[in-house]
Each structure stands twice: as structure tokens, then as C-alpha cells.
N, C-alpha and C positions, 0 to 999 in steps of 0.2 A: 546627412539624412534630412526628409523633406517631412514635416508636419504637418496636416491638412486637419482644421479643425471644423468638426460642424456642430451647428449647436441646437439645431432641433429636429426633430428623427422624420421618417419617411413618411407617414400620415400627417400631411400640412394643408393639403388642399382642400376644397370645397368646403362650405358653411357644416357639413353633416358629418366632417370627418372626424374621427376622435381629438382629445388635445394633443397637439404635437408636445411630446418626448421632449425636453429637457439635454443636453449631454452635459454633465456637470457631475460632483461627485455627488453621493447620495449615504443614506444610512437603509438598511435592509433590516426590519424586524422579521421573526419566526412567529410566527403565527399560532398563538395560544404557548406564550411561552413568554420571558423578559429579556431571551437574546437577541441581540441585535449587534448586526456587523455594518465594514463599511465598504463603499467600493468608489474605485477611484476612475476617473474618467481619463483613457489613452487615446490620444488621439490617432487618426490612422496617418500613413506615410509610407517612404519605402526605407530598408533597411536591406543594408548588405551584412545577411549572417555568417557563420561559419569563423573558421579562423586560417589566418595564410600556412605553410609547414614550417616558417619559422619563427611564431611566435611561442614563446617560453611555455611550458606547462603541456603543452599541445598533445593530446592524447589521441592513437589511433580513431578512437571514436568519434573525433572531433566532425565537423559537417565540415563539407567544401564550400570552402567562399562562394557564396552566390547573392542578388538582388532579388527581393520579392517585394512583395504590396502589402501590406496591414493596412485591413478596415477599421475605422473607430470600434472598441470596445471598453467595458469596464473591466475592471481587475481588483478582486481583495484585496484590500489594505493591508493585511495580514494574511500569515497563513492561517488557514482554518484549525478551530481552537476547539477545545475538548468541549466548551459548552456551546460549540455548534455542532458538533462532531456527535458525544453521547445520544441525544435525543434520536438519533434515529439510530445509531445501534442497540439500545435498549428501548426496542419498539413496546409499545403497550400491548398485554395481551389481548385485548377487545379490538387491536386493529390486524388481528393475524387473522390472514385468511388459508395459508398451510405451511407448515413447519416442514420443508424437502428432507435438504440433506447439506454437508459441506460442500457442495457443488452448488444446487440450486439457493442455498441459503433460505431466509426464512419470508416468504412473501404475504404483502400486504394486500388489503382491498382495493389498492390503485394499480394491482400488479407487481410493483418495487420490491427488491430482492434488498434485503436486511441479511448481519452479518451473524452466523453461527458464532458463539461464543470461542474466545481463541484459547487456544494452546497456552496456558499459564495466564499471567496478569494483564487487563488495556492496559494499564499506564504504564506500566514497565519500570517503576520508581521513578516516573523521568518530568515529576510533578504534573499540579491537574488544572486547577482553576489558572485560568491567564497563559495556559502551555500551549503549543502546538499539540496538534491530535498525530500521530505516529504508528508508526507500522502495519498501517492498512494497505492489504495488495490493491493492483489497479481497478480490478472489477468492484469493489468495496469504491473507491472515492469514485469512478463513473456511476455508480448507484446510489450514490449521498448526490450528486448534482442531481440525476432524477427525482429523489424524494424531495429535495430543497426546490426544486421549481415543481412541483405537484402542491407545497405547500404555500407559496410564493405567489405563484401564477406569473411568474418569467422564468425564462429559460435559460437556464445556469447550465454551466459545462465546466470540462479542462481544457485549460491552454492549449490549442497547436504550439508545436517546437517555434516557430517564429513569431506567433503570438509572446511565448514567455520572452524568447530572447529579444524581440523588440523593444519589451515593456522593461526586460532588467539594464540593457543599455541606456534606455533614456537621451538619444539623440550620440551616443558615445560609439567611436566606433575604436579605441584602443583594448587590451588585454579584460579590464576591469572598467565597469562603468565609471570609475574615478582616477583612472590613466592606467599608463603602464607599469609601475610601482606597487610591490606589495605593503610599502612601509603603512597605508590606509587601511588597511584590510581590517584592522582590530574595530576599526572606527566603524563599521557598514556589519560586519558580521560575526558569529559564531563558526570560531571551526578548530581546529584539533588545539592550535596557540594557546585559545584565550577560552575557551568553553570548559575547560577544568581549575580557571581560577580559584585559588579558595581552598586548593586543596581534594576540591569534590571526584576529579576523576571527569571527565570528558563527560556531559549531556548538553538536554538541553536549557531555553531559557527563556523566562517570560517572551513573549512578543512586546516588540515596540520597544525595545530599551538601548536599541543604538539608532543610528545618524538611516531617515530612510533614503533612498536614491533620490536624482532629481524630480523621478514623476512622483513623490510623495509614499511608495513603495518598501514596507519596512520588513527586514528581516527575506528579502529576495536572493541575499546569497545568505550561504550559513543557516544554522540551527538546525531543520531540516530539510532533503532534498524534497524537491517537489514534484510529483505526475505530472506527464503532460498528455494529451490524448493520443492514441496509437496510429501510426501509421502505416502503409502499406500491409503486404501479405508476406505469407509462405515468411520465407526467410530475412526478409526483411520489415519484420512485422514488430521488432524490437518494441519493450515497454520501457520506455523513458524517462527517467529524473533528472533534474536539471537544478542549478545554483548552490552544490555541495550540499555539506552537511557540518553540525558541530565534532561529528568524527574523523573528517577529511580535512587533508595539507590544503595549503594556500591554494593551490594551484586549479582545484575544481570550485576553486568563487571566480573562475574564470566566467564572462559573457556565455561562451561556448562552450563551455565544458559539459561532456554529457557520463551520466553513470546508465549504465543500461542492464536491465534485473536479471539475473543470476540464480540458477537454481540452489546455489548456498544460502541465498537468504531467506530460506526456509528450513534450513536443514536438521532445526531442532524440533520442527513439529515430525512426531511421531505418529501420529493419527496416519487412518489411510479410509480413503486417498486424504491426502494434507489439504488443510485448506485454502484455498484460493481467497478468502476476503483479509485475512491475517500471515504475515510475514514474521514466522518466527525469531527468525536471527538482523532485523533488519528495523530496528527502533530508530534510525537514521529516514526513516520515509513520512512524506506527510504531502501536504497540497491546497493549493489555492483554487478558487474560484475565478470566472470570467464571465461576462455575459455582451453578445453582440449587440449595440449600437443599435444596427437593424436585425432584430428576430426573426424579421420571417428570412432571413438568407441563411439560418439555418434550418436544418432538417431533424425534423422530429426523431430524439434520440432513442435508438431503440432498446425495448428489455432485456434486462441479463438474460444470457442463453450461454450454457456450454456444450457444443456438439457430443454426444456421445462417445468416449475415447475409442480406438482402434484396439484399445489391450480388450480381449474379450469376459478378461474376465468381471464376473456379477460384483457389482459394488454395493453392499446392502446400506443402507440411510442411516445415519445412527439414531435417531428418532423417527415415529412413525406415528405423528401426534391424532393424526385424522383416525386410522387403524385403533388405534390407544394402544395397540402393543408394538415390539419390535419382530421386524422380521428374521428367518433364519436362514442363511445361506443357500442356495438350490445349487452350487457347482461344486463339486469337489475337486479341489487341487493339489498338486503334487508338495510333498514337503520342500521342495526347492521355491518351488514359484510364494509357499506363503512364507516362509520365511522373507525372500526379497520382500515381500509385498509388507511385512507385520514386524518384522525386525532388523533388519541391515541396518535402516538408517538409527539404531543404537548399537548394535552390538559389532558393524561392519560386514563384511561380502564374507571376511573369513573366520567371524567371532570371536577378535581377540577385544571387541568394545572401544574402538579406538578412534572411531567418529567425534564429532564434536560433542553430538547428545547422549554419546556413551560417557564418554569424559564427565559430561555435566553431571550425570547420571548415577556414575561412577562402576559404569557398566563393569560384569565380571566377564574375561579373559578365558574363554571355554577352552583353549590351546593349550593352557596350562594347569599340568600333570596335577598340583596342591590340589587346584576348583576341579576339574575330573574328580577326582578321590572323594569331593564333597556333593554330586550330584547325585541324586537319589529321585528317581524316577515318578512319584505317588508327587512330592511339595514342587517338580520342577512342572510336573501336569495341573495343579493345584492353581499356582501364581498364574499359568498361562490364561485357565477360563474363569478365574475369581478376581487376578488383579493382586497385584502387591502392594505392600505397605512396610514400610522398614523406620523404625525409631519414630512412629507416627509423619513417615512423610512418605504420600502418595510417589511411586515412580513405575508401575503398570497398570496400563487401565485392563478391564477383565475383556477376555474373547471370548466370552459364552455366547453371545448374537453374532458371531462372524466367523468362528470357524467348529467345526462339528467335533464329538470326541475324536474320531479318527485322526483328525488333520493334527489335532491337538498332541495325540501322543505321536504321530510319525514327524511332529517338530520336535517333541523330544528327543526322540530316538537320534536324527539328526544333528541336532543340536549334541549332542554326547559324543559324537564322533568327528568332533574341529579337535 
């Protein structure tokens, strides 16, 4: 691997030009706040990514051996921690300028899309101060690099895939940036081995408390997978994590190991449509920052946007802060379609609750003839548009803003007939 180092950025000439850039590592304060990160300077070079078919661990997903170019950039020292992470999920109410929905999230006066509050707990018991940040889907961490360089005034992103993997080999081109041997692997990371020490059960773990890579790079494999930025379309538009997790075998703190996102790891958020900034089932995700060397060779990243889905049907907002009130439905659907729509993903396609989030849930088994004998038409209409509570613990939220009396009692009716 070939290292090209430069050391002072692309505005150098003429008496009138600004001061040349610095490439060196640096410390990054937040602006009206005491956090502060760091970011480490990668020099640029070429690297051959991918992995050959017969090295160990080697996962279909793996890339095809190929040689590319890396430009100098920076790269977090860490991954991104709950006290850089918080401050823009829990935006201040004086900088909202409209509260959408789970799709559009909650945007600011700079335009930036903040994330609707998730499906159960942030932190996920998986600690706070000194943690990586976790379970944010990818639009959420491309939307944290926007607010972070709005507040910044540099232009923070996600890795490209050979950006990350160039930066976690560190001049290596074997299995593992520290050879081909997993007997190291305790020593550089977290992952299913060594991250339930203690007793505790597999999570995660402070940043910074093992050996970082050569380029100074700590916690690059292990604790959590990290985002990389998306590539390509249509079908091969995959969203990306890269350097395992404290939940994953040895084998994904490979260089080139990729996990690629999965409609399961969402499959406990119940809400509809689910949300896109929060990954229910998937406290194993988090990510790093990067910033280009030279800035203007990137292109101004653009705002959250989700095209309108193809399912036609009306998706009402679950807030409507501008409005002050909530909206009510304008389509009526069939009881098949809201059901898939407002319960499969608990109770399952044929109602026996045997999903994961039924399971969690402790969903009840509409197939069988005992809960038949117990359903009673008035309290199973009730739970649906009021929301349920059982031994003081929330487990339905109400459909009175989403589906009309009618839809209501013909999911009864329905539902009584699994």
C-alpha cells in the first residue's frame, strides 16, 4: 500500500488566500456546548480492498478484490458517542421549525431532519456517558453529519466503503489489520468473545479501552457496526455497516467484512409506517465521522427526502404540531390491508403472535379455541382505538387518529375469525 502525505490543504497560494489547512490530527468542539471530539488525519494512497474466496470468514457479501485511490481525509477517533450523538436528537424546541412525521422527522431552521422519538428507550440499557451512540438507521447518522457541519462550518459525512476499509487496515493487507490470526482480536475489539465479560451478557463498551489500530483508530472493529455512505441504485443500493459488532463472531472484525441492513432489524417497531431514523431490533449499529482533506471535492450534501411510497395508501403524521391538532384518515381500507398495515408485524400474517414483537409482547394466539372463547367484541373495539395497558405496562398504542370506527370494528370482526 502506497501512503501519500500532504500537509497543507489546497488554498496555499497568493498573498490574499486564506491560511493554508493544516493536515495533522485536530480536536473538533460543538459549538455552544463542552463536547468535543477528535479526528485523526489518514493519509491518502491506494489500497487493494475486498478479500480473495479463500480467505477464512469470507462472507458472500464480501467486495471483489480490487485497487482504488484514497484522498487524504480525517476520520473520528472514536465512534460517535451519546454526548455528540444526544444534542441533536433532542433538538431544542425554539429551533423547530416543523414537527412532519416518521418519515420526514422533525426539521430545523437550517432545514436538517431530527429524529422522531424511537420505539421504546435511546440507550437501550447499553450505557450512556462515554458509550457509543446506537441503533440509529442510516438517514438519522447522514442527518447528524448535516447538523454537525451546519454547526461546525466543515463538512462532516460518512465514510465511503474504501474510505472505511482503508482507514481500518492501516497499510495491512492480511485478514485483520494485525494479521492473519484471530488469537489478537480480544486485544483491538469487542465482539461476541469478550463483550459479555463479567457476566453482563454481550453489549457494548466504553470507547477507547483497547489497543487502537496503527493509524491511531480506536474501537474500528467491534462494539458497534458502523454506517458507511450508500452507494449505487435500484438493487444495488445496499446500506452498509462495516467492522462487526460486540454481538458478532470473530469473523466480521474482518478488514472486509460487510453486514448489509435487513428488514428484521426493525421488526419490533410496531408503529406504521416504522420509523426510518431508529432501528428497533439493531442496538449493534452506530458510526463514525469523516471529513475531506480538500472540501470543496465534495458536493454539497443533500436534505433528507423520502420519495413518496408506491403503496397508495394515506399515511397520516402522527403529530401535526403546526395544525395543533391531529389528522384523521381520508382513505378507507379494507380490513385485510389494515391489519397487515397496524398488526402483522405483532400478532403475525395468521394471528397466532408468533413474531418477535409478539413474543416480546406476549402477544395473544387468536387461533386458539381458550382466547376465541375470551374475545368479546365492546373491550377488543375498546383496546384498538383507546390503546392498551396491562399490569401498568403500555403494549398498544390507541388508533383513534388512524383508523375510523368502521375499519375498527371490521379488524375485529376479522381478527375473531383466525
Amino acid at each position: 500500500m502506497l501512503f501519500v502525505v500532504a500537509c497543507l490543504g489546497p488554498s496555499q497560494a497568493g498573498a490574499s488566500s486564506p491560511a493554508p489547512v493544516r493536515f495533522t490530527n485536530y480536536v473538533q468542539s460543538l459549538p455552544g456546548s463542552s463536547v468535543k471530539f477528535e479526528m485523526v488525519a489518514i493519509p491518502g494512497g491506494k489500497i487493494r480492498i475486498g478479500s480473495p474466496t479463500n480467505e477464512a470468514g469470507r462472507e458472500p457479501s464480501d467486495l471483489a478484490p480490487k485497487e482504488v485511490t484514497i484522498r487524504p481525509f480525517w476520520m473520528g477517533k472514536h465512534e460517535v458517542s451519546w454526548q455528540e450523538y444526544v444534542p441533536y436528537v433532542f433538538i431544542e424546541p425554539k429551533e423547530v421549525a416543523r414537527n412532519v412525521d416518521r418519515i420526514e422527522g422533525i426539521i430545523d431552521h437550517d432545514g436538517v431532519s431530527h429524529p422522531t422519538p424511537p420505539y421504546g428507550t435511546v440507550y437501550r440499557e447499553r450505557g450512556e456517558k462515554g458509550y457509543p451512540a446506537l441503533g440509529m438507521g442510516l438517514p438519522a447518522a447522514r442527518e447528524y453529519c448535516r447538523w454537525l457541519s451546519k454547526k461546525t462550518g466543515h463538512r462532516y459525512r460518512l465514510p465511503t466503503e474504501e474510505e472505511w476499509e482503508y482507514a481500518c487496515r492501516a497499510g495491512s493487507t492480511q485478514t485483520f489489520f494485525w494479521g492473519n490470526q484471530t488469537n489478537q482480536a480480544k486485544e483491538y475489539g469487542w465482539f461476541i468473545d469478550n463483550s459479555g465479560a463479567g457476566g453482563t451478557g454481550e453489549t457494548t463498551h466504553p470507547l477507547g479501552k483497547l489497543k487502537p489500530n496503527p493509524f491511531g483508530l480506536y474501537d474500528i472493529v467491534g462494539n458497534v457496526a458502523e454506517w458507511c455512505a450508500q452507494n449505487g441504485t435500484g438493487d444495488q443500493a445496499h446500506r452498509v455497516l462495516r467492522g462487526g459488532a460486540f454481538s458478532e463472531p470473530v469473523s466480521r472484525l474482518r478488514c472486509a467484512s460487510r453486514m448489509i441492513e435487513v428488514p428484521e432489524w426493525n421488526e419490533l417497531d410496531p408503529q406504521s409506517p416504522q420509523s426510518i431514523w431508529w432501528l428497533s431490533s439493531a442496538d449493534f449499529v452506530g458510526f463514525r465521522v469523516v471529513r475531506s482533506f480538500d472540501e470543496s471535492a465534495d458536493s454539497e450534501p443533500k436534505p433528507h427526502y423520502q420519495p413518496p411510497s408506491t403503496n397508495k395508501t394515506a399515511v397520516v403524521p402522527q403529530t401535526q404540531v403546526a395544525a395543533g391538532t391531529a389528522s384523521s384518515p381520508t382513505e378507507t381500507l379494507s380490513a385485510e390491508a389494515n391489519y397487515q398495515k397496524h398488526c402483522a408485524s405483532c400478532h403475525g400474517k395468521t394471528g397466532k403472535g408468533d413474531t418477535a414483537l409478539g413474543k416480546k409482547k406476549k402477544a395473544r394466539d387468536y387461533t386458539d379455541p381458550k382466547v376465541k372463547s375470551t374475545l368479546r367484541d365492546t373491550a377488543m373495539f375498546k383496546a384498538i382505538k383507546e390503546g392498551l395497558t396491562v399490569e401498568d405496562k403500555h403494549v398498544m398504542d390507541p388508533y383513534a387518529d388512524k383508523l375510523k370506527d368502521g375499519e375498527i370494528q371490521a379488524l375485529v370482526d376479522l381478527m375473531k375469525k383466525f
